[in-house]
C-alpha positions as CSV (number, residue, x, y, z in Angstrom):
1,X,0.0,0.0,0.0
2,X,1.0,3.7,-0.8
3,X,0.6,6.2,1.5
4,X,1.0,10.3,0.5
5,X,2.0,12.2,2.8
6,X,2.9,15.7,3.3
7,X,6.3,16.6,4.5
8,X,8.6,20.1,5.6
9,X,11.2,21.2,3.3
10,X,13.4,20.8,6.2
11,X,12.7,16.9,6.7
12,X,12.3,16.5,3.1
13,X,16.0,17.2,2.8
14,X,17.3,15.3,5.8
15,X,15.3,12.3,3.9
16,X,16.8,12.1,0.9
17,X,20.3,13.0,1.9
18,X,20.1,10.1,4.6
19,X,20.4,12.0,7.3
20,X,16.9,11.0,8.5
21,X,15.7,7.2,8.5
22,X,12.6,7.3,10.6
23,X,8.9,9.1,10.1
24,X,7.2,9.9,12.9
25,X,3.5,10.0,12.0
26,X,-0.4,9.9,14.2
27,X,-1.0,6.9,13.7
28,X,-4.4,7.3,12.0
29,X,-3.4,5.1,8.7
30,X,-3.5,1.2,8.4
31,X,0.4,1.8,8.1
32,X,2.1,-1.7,7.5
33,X,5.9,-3.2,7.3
34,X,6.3,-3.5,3.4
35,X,4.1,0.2,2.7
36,X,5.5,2.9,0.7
37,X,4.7,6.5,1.8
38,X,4.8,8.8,-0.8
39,X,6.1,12.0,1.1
40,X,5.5,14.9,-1.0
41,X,7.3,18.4,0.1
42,X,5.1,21.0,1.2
43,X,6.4,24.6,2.6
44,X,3.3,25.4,4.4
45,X,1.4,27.0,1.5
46,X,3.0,25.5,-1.6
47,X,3.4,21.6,-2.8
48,X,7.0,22.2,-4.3
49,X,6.6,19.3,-6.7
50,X,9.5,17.4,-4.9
51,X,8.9,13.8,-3.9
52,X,10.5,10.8,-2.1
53,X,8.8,7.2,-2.3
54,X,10.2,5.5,0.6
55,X,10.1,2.1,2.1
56,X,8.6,0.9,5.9
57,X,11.4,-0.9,7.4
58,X,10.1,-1.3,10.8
59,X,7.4,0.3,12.9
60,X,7.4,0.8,16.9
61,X,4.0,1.3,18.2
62,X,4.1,0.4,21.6
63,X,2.4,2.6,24.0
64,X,5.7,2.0,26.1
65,X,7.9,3.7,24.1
66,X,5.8,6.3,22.1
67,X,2.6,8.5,22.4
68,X,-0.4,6.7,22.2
69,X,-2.0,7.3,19.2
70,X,1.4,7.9,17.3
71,X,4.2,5.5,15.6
72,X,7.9,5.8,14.4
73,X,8.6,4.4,11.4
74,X,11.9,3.3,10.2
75,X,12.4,4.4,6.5
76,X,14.5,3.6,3.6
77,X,14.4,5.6,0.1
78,X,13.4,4.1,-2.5
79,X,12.9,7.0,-5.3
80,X,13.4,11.1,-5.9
81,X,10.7,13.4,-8.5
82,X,11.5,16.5,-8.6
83,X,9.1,18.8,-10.8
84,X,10.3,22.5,-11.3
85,X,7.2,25.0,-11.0
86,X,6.0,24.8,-6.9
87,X,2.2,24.4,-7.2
88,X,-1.0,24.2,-5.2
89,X,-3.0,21.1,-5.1
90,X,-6.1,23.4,-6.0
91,X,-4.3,24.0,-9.3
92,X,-4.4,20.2,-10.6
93,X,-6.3,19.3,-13.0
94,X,-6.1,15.7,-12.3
95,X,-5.6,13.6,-9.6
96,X,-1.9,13.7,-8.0
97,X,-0.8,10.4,-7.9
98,X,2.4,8.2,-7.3
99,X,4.3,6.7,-10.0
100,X,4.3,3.1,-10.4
101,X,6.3,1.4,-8.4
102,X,8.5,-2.4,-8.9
103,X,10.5,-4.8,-7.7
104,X,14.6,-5.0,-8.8
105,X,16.0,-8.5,-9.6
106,X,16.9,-8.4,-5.6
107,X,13.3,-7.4,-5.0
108,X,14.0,-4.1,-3.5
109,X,11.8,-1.4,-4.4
110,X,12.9,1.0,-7.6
C-alpha cells in the first residue's frame, strides 16, 4: 500500500540525503511493514513538486515507548521526483498520484 503524505522542506532534505531514516506520523493510517509512503514536500502553502517514495522498514508502536495514538517508522528511500514550478493542489487538473512502483532482480523497491 501507498501512503501520500505531506512533508517540511526541512525533513524532506534530511530524507533524501540520509540524514533522516525514521517518520514519525499519528497513527491514523493502516500503516504496514512493506508500505511505501509517498512524502511529497510542502512549505506550508505551496506543494514544491518534490517527492520521495520511501520504504517501511520497521514500525514501533508500543504505548511503552511512544505517544499513544502515534508511531515511528523506520524508512529507507526508495525514489526522488523533482518537478520544477512549486504548485498548489487546488491547481491540478487531475488527480496527484504516485508513480508506479516495482520490484529490482533483488526485490527491492525501484
Amino acid at each position: 500500500m501507498i501512503h501520500e503524505l505531506k512533508i517540511l522542506p526541512e525533513y524532506f532534505k534530511a530524507v533524501i540525503s540520509g540524514e533522516k531514516s525514521f517518520e514519525i506520523r499519528k497513527n491514523d493510517r493502516p500503516y504496514h511493514k512493506g508500505d511505501l509512503l509517498a512524502l511529497n514536500e510542502y512549505d506550508g502553502q505551496y506543494w514544491t513538486g518534490n517527492s520521495c517514495l520511501v520504504y517501511i522498514d520497521y514500525i514501533l508502536d508500543n504505548a511503552e515507548y511512544v505517544k499513544k495514538d502515534m508511531v515511528v517508522m523506520s524508512i529507507k528511500p526508495c525514489t526522488v521526483h523533482r518537478h520544477e514550478t512549486p504548485f498548489r493542489m487546488s491547481d491540478l487538473k487531475k488527480d496527484y498520484s504516485v508513480p508506479l512502483v516495482t520490484r529490482g532482480e533483488q526485490g527491492e523497491y525501484v
